[in-house]
C-alpha positions as CSV (number, residue, x, y, z in Angstrom):
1,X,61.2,-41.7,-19.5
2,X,62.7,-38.6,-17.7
3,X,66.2,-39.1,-16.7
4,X,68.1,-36.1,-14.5
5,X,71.4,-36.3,-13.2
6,X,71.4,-33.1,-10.7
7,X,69.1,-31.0,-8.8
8,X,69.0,-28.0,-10.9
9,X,68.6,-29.4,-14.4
10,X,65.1,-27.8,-13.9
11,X,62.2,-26.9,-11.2
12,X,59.7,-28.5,-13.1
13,X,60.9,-31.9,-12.3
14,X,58.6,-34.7,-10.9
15,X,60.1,-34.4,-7.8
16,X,59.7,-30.2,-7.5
17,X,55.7,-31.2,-8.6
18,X,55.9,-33.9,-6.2
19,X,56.5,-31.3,-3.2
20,X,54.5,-28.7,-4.4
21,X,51.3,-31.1,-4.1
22,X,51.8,-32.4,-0.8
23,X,53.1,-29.1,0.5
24,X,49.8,-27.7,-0.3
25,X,47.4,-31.0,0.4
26,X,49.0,-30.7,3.5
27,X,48.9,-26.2,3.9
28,X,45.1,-26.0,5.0
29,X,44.9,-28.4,8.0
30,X,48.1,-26.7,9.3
31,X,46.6,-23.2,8.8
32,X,43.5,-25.2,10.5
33,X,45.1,-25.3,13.3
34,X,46.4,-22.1,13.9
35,X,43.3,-20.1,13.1
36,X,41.5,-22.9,15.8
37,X,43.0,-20.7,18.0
38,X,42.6,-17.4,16.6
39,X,38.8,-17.7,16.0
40,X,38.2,-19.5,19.9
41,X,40.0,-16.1,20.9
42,X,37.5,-14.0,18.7
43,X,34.6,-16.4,19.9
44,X,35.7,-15.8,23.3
45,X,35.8,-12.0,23.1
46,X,32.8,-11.7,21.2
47,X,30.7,-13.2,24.3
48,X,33.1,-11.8,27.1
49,X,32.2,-8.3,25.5
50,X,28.5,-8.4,24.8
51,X,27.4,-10.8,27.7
52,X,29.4,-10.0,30.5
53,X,31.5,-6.7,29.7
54,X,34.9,-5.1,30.0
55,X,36.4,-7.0,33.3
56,X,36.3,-10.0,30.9
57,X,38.0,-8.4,28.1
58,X,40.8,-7.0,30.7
59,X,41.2,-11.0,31.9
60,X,41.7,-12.3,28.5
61,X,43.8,-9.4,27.5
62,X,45.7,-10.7,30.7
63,X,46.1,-14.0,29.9
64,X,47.6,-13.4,26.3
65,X,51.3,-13.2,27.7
66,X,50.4,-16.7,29.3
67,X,49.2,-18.0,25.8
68,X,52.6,-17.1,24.6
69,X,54.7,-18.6,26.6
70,X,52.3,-22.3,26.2
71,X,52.8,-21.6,22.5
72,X,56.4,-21.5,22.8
73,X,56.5,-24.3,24.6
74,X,54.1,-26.5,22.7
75,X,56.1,-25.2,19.3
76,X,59.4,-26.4,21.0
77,X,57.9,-29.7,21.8
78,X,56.4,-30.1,17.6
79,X,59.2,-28.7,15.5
80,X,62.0,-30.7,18.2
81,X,59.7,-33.9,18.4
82,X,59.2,-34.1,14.5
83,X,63.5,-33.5,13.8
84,X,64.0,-35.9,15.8
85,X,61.2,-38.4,14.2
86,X,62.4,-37.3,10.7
87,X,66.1,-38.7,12.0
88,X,65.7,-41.7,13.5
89,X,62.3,-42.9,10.4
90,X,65.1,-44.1,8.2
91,X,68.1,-45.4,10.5
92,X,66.0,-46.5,13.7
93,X,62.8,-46.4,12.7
94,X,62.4,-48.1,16.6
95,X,63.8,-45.1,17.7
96,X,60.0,-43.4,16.9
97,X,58.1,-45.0,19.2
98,X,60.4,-43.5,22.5
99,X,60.2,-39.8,20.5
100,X,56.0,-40.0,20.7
101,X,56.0,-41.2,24.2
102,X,58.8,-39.1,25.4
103,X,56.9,-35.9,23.3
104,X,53.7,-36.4,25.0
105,X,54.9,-37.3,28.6
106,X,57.3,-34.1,28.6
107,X,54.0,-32.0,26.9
108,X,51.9,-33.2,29.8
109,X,54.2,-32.5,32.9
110,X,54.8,-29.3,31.4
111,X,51.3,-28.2,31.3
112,X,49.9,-29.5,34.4
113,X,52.1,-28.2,35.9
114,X,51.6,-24.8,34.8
115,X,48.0,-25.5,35.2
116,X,49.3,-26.4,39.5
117,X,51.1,-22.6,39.2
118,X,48.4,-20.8,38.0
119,X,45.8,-22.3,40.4
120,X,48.1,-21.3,43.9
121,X,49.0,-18.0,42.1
122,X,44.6,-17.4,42.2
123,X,44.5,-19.5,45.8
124,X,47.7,-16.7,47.5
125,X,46.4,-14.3,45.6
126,X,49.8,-13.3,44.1
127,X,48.2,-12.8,40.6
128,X,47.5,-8.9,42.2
129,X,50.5,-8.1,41.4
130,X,49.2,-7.8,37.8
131,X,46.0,-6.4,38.1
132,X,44.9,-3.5,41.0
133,X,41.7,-3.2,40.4
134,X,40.1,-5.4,42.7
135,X,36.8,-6.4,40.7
136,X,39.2,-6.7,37.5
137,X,41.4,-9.1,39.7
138,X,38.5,-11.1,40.8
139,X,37.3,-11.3,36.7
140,X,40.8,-12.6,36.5
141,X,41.1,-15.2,38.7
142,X,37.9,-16.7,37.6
143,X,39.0,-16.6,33.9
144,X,42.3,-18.3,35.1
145,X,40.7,-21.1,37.0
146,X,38.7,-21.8,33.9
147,X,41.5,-22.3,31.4
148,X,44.1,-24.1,34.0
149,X,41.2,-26.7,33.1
150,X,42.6,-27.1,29.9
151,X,45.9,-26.2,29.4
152,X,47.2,-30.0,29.5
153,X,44.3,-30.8,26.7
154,X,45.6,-27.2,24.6
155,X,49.2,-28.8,24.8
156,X,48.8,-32.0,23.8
157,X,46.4,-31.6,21.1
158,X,48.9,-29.7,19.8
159,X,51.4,-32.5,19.7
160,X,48.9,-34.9,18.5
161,X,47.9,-32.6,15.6
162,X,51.8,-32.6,14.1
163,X,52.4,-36.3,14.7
164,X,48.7,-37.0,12.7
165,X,49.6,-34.9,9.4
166,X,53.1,-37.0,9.6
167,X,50.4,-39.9,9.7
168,X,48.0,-38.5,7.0
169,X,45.6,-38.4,9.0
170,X,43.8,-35.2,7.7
171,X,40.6,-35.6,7.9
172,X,40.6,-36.3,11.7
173,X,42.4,-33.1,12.5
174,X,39.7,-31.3,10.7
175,X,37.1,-33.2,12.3
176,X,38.7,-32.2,15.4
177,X,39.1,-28.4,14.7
178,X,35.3,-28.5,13.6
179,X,34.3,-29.9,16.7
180,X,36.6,-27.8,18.8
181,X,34.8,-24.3,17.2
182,X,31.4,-25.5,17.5
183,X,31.9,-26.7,21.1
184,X,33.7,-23.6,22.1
185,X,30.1,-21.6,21.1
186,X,28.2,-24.4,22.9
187,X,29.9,-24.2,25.9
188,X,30.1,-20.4,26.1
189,X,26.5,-20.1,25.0
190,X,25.8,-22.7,28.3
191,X,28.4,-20.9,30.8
192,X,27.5,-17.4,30.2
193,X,24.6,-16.8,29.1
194,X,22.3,-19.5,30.1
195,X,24.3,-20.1,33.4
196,X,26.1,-17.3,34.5
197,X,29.7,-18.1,35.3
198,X,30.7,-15.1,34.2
199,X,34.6,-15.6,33.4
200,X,34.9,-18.4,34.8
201,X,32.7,-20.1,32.4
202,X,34.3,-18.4,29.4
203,X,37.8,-20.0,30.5
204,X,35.8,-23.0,31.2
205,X,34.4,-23.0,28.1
206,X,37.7,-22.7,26.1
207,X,39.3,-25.7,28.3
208,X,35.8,-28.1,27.3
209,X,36.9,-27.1,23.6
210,X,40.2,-28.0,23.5
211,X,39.7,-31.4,25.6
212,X,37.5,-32.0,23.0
213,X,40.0,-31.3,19.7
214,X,42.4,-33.5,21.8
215,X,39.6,-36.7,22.6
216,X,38.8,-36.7,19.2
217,X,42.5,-36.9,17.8
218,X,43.8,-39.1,21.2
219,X,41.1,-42.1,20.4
220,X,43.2,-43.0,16.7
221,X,46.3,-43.5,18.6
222,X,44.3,-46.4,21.1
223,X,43.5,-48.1,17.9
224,X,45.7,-50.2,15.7
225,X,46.2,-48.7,12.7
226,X,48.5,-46.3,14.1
227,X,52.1,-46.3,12.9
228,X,53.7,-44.5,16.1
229,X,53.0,-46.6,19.5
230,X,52.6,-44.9,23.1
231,X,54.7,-47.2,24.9
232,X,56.5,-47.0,28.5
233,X,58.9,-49.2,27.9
234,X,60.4,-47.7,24.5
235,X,60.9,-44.3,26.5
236,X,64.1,-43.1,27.0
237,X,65.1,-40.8,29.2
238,X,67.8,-38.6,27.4
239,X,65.1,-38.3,24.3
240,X,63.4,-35.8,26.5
241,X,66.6,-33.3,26.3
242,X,67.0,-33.6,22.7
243,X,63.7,-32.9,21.6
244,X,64.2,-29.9,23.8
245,X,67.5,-29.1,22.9
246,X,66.3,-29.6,18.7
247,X,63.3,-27.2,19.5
248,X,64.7,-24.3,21.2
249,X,65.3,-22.9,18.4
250,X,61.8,-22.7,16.7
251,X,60.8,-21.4,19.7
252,X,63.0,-18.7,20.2
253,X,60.9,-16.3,18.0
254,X,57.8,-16.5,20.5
255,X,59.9,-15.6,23.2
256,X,61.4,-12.3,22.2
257,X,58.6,-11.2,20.3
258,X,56.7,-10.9,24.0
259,X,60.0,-8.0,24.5
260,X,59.5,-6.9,21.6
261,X,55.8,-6.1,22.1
262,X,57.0,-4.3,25.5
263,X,59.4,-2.1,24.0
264,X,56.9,-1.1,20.5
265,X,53.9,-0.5,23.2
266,X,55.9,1.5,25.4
267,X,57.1,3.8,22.0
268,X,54.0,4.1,20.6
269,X,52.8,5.5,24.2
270,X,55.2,7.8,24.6
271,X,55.4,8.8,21.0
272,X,51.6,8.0,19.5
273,X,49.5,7.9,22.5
274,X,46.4,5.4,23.6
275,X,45.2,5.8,19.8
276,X,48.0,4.6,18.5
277,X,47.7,1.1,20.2
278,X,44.3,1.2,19.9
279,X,44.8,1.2,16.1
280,X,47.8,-1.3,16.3
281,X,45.9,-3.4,18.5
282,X,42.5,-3.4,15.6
283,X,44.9,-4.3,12.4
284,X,46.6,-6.7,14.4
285,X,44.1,-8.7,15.5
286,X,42.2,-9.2,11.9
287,X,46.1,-10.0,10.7
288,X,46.7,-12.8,13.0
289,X,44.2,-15.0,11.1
290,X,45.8,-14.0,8.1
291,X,49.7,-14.8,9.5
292,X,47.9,-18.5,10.0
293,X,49.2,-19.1,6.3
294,X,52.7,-18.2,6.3
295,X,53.1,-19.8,10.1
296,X,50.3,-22.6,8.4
297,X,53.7,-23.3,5.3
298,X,56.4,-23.3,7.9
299,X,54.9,-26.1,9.7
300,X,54.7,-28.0,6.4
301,X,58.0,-27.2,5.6
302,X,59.2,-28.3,8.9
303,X,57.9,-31.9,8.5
304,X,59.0,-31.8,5.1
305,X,62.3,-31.2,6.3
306,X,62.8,-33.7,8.7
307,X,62.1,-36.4,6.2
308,X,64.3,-35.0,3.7
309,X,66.9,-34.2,6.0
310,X,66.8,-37.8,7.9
311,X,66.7,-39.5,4.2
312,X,69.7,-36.8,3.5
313,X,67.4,-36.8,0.2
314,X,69.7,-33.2,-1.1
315,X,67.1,-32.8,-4.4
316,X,64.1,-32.5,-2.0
317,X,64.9,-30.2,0.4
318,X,66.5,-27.8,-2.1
319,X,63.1,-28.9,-3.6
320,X,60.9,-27.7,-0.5
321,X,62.4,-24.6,-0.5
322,X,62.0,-23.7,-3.9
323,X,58.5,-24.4,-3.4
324,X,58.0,-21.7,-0.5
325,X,60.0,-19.2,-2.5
326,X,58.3,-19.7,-6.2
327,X,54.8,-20.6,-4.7
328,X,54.5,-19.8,-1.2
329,X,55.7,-15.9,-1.5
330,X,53.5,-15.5,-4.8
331,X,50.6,-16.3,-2.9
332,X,51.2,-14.4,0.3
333,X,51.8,-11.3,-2.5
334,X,48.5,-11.7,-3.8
335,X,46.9,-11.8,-0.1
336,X,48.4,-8.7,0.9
337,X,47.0,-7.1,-2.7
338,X,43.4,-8.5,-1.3
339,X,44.3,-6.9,2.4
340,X,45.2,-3.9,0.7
341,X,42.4,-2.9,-1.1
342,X,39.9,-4.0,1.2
343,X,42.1,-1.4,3.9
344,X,38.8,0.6,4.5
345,X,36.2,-1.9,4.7
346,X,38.5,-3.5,7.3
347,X,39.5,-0.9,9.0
348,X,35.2,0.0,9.5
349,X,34.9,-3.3,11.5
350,X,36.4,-1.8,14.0
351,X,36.3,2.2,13.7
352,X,33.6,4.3,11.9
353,X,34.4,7.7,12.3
354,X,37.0,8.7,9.5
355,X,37.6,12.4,11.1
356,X,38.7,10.3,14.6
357,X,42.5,10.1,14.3
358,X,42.3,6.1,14.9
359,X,40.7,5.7,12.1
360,X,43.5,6.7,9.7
361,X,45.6,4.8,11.5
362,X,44.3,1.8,11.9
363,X,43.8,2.3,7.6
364,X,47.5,2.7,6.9
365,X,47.9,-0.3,9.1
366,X,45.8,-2.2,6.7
367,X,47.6,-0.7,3.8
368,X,51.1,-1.0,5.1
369,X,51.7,-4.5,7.4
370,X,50.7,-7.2,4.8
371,X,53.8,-5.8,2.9
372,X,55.8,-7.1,5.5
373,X,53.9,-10.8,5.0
374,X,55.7,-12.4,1.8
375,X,59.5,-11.4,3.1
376,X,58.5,-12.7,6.3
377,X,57.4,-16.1,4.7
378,X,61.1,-15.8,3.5
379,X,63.2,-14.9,6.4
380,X,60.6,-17.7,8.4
381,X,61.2,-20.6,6.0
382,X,65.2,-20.3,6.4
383,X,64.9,-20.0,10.6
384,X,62.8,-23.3,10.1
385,X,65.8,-25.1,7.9
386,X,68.2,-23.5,10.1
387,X,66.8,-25.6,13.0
388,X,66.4,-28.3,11.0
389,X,70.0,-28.7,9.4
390,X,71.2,-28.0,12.8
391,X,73.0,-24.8,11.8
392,X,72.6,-23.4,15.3
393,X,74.1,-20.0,14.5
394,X,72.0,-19.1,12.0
395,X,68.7,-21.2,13.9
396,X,69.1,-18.3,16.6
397,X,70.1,-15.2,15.0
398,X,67.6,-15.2,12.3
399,X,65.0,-15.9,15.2
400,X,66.5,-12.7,17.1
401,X,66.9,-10.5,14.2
402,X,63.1,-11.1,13.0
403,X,61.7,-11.4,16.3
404,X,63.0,-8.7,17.9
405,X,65.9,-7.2,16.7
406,X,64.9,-6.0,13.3
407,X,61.7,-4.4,14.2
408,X,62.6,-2.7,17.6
409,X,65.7,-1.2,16.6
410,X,64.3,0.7,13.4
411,X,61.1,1.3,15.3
412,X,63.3,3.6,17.8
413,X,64.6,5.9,15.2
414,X,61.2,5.5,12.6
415,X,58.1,5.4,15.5
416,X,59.7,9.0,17.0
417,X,59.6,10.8,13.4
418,X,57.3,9.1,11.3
419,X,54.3,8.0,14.1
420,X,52.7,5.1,13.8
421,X,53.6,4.9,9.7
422,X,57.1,4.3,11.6
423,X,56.0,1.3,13.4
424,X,54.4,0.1,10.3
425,X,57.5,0.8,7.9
426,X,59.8,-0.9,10.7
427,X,58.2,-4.0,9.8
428,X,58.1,-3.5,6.2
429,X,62.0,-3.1,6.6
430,X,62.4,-6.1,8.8
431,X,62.2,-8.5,6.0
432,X,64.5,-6.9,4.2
433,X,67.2,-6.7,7.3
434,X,66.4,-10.4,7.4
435,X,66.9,-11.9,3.9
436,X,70.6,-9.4,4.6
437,X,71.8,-11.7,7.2
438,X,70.7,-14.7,5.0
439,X,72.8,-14.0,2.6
440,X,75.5,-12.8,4.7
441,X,75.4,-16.6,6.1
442,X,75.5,-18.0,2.8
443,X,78.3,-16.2,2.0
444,X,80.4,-16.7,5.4
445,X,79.6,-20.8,4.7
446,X,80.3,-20.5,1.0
447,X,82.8,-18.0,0.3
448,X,81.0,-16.6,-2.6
449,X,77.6,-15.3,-3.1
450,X,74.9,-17.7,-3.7
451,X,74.3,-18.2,-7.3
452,X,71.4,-20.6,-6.8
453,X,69.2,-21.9,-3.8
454,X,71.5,-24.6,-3.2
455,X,73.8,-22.4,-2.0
456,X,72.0,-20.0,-0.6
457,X,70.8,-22.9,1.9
458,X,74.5,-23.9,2.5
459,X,74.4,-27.1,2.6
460,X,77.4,-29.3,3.2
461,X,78.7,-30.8,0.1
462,X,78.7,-33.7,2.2
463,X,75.2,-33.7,2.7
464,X,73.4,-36.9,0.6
465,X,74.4,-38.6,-2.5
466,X,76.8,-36.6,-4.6
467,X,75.4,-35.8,-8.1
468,X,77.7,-37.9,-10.0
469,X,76.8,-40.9,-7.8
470,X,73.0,-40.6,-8.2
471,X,70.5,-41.2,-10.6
472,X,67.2,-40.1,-10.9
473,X,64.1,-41.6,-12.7
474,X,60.7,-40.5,-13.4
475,X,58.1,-42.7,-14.3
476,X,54.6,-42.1,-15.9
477,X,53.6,-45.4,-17.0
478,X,54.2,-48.6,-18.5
479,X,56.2,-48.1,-21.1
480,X,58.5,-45.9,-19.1
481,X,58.7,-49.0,-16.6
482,X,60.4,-51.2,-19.2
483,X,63.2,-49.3,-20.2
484,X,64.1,-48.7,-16.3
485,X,66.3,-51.6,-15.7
486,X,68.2,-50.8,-18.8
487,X,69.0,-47.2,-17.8
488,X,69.7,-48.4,-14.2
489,X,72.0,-51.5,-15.4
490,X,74.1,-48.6,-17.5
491,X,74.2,-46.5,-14.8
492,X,76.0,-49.0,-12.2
493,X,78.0,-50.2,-15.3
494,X,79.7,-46.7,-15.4
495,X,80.2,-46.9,-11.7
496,X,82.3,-50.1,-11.6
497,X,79.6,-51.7,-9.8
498,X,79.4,-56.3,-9.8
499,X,77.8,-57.4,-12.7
500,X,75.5,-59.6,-10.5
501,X,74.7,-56.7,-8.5
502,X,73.9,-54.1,-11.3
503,X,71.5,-56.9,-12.7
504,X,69.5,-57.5,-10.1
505,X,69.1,-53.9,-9.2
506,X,67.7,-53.4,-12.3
507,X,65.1,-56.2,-12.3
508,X,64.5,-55.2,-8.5
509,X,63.6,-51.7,-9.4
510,X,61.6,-52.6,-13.1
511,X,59.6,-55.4,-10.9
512,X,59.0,-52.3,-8.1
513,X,58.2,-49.5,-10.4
514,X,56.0,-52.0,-12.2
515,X,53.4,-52.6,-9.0
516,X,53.4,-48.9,-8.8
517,X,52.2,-48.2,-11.7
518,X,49.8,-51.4,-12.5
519,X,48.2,-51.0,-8.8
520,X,49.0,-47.5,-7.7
521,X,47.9,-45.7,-10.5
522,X,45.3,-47.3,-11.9
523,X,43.7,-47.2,-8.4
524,X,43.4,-43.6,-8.3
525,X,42.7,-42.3,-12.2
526,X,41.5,-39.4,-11.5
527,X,45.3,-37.8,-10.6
528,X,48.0,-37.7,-13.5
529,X,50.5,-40.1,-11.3
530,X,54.5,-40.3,-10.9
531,X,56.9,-42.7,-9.4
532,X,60.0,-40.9,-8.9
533,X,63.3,-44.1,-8.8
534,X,66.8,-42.8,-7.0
535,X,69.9,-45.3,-7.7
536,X,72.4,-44.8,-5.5
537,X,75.9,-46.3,-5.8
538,X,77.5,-46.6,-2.9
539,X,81.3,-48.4,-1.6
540,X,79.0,-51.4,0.4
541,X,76.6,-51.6,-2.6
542,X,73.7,-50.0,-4.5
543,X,70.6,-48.4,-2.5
544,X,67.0,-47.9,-4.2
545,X,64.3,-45.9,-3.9
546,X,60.9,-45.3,-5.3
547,X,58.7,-42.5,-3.7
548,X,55.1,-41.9,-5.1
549,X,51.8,-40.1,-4.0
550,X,49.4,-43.3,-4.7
551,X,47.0,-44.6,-2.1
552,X,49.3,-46.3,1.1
553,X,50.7,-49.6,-1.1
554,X,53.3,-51.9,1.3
555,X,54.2,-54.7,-1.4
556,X,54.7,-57.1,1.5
557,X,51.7,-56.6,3.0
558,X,49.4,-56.1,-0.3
559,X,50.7,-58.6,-2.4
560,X,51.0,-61.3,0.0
561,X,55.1,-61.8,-0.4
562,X,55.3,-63.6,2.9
563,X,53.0,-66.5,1.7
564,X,54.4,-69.8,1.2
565,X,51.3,-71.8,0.1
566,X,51.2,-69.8,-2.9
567,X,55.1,-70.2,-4.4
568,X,54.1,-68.7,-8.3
569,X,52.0,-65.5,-6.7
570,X,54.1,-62.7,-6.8
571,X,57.3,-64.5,-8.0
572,X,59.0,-61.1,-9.1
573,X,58.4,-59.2,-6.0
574,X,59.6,-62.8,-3.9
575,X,62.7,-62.9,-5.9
576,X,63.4,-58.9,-5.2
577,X,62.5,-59.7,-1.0
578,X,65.6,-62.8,-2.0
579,X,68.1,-60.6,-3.5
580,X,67.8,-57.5,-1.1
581,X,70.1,-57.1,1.7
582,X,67.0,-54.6,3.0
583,X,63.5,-53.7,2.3
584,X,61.8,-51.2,4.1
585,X,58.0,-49.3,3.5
586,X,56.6,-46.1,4.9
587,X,53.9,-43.7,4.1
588,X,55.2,-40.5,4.8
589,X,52.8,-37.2,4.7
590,X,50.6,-39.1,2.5
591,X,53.6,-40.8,-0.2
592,X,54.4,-44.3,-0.2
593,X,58.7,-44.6,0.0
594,X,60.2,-48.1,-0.5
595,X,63.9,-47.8,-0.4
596,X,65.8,-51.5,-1.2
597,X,69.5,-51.7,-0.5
598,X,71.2,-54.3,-2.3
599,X,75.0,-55.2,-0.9
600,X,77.4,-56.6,-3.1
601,X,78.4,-59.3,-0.1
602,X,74.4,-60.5,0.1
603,X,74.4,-61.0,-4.1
């Protein structure tokens, strides 16, 4: 049996493996979704170009700045609505069922209403005032009218997507993404080339898609087995404002980065010419699938976050951070390598001609942005605990600074003497100006520079159980079981804790860890297993914990506590359900966490 007293005794603890799995079980559906959109984009322009011709590539050019701004939105709505779901799991786990409804009632009178704007801005004809060309304004009306369609469906699914992977339920977000791709070719296939809609059908097409990825994911929430419950009468009103007023924040990075595209388009103009954003626009657009991973492990972190931080579980968020910075970066280093070396074969998808201008710059593009990629998986991971922990400072000037700030500033001095290979090494520098004000932060919280990661996050030293107070267990198998009540009883000993109390806490937590291992790993043999026990001694009594990554196993519900008939079945678990003040199950991201709180007035 492994027994460790404080956070940093060593990474390689249960708990830091623990993470590390789920945050990467959990990594490819969040990149799924991400790249959904990238690739409908890509589907979309491949049939807008060779079907119908450049008026459609002008109107979905157009509508990007709109795909922003629902972005931004729909990210406020997911990173505020899971905070406030990772608060309220542990303490008022009733509290939920009002965040889902509240979530999806705000996402949808948001979007339709947009969806209202966008059709009297085609009906008055305001939208001119973008486009002057009046065939190119008539391409983009059409287009418009066929994704107001589905910007409700685009929104929600989104919000459905992030509450299902706090459900684990994976594989119907990927059955949904599937679906979504292959409708979106169906559709267009249909509405532009067999029936000639022209734009309006690709728009159309794109709105059938996403209704689609949101049907399929909509129908698990009118069935039973869901944990979170749509439900009028849990709503309350003032949730609304602090899902909002939780997700600003993550938002605020989508917002000035539309500036920030203004100001870097209107340099490279005036400094580069048409080539130069022709090149920009080429290396760009094969990037943003690839920014799908480090935006894919920020959304993981996020919900990792929220559970940690509403459990005020200190070990595992240090934990989840550690992960991005010793696993995530290493694997964004290695994909800009890959996107480096392939810098030509890329760069001839777009441009063949190596004596046109364009050419070399799109090439240095290749070679020189994927540098920026794993500091930027840094300077995003700390924006997303900096929302999270609620440090607002730091939750809006890291957003600034790497948004905006960072990149447009240096580009004003580089773009003018360097080119393009300005632009490039602006971003490159970026991350670098960025993990500067982290530390700066650390420092103005700490007073010192940060000697490890726990104070490089900052975190109050009255955040969670203090080391001294907790203990930490990691079990394997069955041996390891038996000598946990001993090292538990010891442990509240030292404490001062009742002698009653310390007893049954340790049978409670042998009898516990017991069913975990006899039923939870023997179900699934073909993973090596853990069980990682906290023992917490508090001044109204001692809480417990056990947190593993078996198949979903509630012991009231499984082993058939509640039972009367049957007085001998179960007779541990029954007398643990008597002794504790509290009981309460969830599976959480996939791990089952039973946390037992024993007061010494209940004993």
């Amino acid at each position: 049996m492994e027994t460790k007293r404080t956070p940093d005794e060593t990474v390689a603890s249960a708990d830091f493996k623990l993470i590390s799995g789920l945050f990467f079980r959990l990594l490819p559906y969040q990149i799924l979704l991400i790249v959904i959109n990238a690739v409908n984009n890509i589907i979309d322009g491949l049939f807008g170009s060779n079907m119908i011709g450049q008026d459609a590539m002008s109107a979905i050019g157009l509508f990007v700045p709109m795909t922003h701004f629902l972005y931004a939105i729909s990210f406020m709505l997911v990173s505020g609505s899971q905070l406030m779901y990772g608060k309220y799991l542990v303490k008022k786990p009733e509290r939920t069922h009002s965040i889902f409804t509240v979530d999806l009632l705000t996402a949808a009178g948001i979007s339709v209403l947009t969806s209202v704007i966008i059709a009297l801005a085609v009906a008055t004809g305001a939208t001119a005032i973008m486009v002057k060309d009046a065939a190119e304004c008539a391409a983009f009306n059409r287009y418009l009218l066929g994704q107001a369609v589905g910007i409700p469906a685009l929104v929600l699914g989104q919000q459905l997507f992030a509450f299902l992977s706090l459900e684990n339920q994976s594989r119907r977000t990927t059955a949904a993404g599937i679906l979504c791709f292959s409708m979106n070719i169906v559709m267009n296939y249909l509405f532009v080339v067999i029936i000639p809609w022209g734009t309006f059908g690709l728009g159309l097409s794109t709105s059938i898609s996403e209704w689609a990825f949101f049907g399929v994911q909509a129908v698990y929430y009118l069935s039973r087995k869901a944990n979170l419950k749509f439900s009028l009468k849990a709503c309350r009103r003032n949730d609304a404002l602090l899902i909002i007023r939780r997700g600003y924040a993550g938002a605020l990075s989508r917002f000035v980065e539309m500036f920030r595209c203004i100001l870097v388009n209107a340099l490279i103009i005036k400094y580069v010419g048409s080539g130069g954003l022709s090149s920009f626009a080429a290396s760009n657009a094969f990037l943003s699938i690839i920014w799908a991973i480090p935006f894919g492990m920020i959304a993981v972190e996020r919900m990792l976050y929220s559970i940690s931080i509403g459990e005020e579980d200190r070990r595992s968020v240090v934990d989840t951070m550690r992960v991005v910075v010793r696993k995530g970066v290493p694997l964004m280093c290695c994909v800009s390598v890959l996107l480096i070396l392939f810098a030509v074969p890329l760069t001839r998808m777009f441009y063949r001609d190596p004596s046109d201008p364009v050419y070399h710059m799109t090439v240095m593009g290749f070679r020189m942005l994927p540098l920026c990629m794993p500091l930027s998986v840094i300077s995003l991971s700390f924006a997303s605990f900096s929302q999270s922990a609620q440090k607002h400072l730091m939750s809006i000037v890291l957003p600034v600074v790497d948004g905006f700030a960072g990149v447009s500033l240096t580009s004003l001095f580089l773009i003018p003497l360097m080119k393009m290979n300005g632009l490039y090494l602006a971003n490159i520098l970026n991350g670098f100006i960025c993990l500067v004000v982290i530390v700066a932060f650390s420092y103005w919280e700490k007073k010192r520079f940060p000697r490890n990661m726990d104070d490089l996050l900052a975190l109050p030293d009255t955040f969670g159980a203090a080391s001294e107070n907790r203990l930490d267990i990691t079990v394997r198998n069955m041996t390891e079981v038996e000598a946990v009540s001993e090292a538990v009883i010891k442990f509240c000993r030292q404490h001062g804790m009742d002698r009653r109390e310390t007893f049954f806490s340790g049978l409670a937590l042998e009898e516990m860890a017991g069913n975990v291992v006899s039923h939870g790993f023997r179900k699934d043999r073909k993973k090596n297993h853990s069980a990682d026990i906290r023992v917490i001694c508090r001044d109204d009594g001692i809480l417990l914990r056990i947190r593993d990554d078996c198949v979903p196993f509630n012991p009231s519900d499984r082993l058939g506590v509640l039972e009367p008939e049957d007085k001998m079945r179960n007779a541990g678990i029954r007398l643990v359900y008597a002794i504790a003040d509290d009981i309460q199950y969830q599976n959480l991201l996939g791990l089952n966490v039973l946390t037992v709180r024993i007061s010494s007035a209940d004993v």
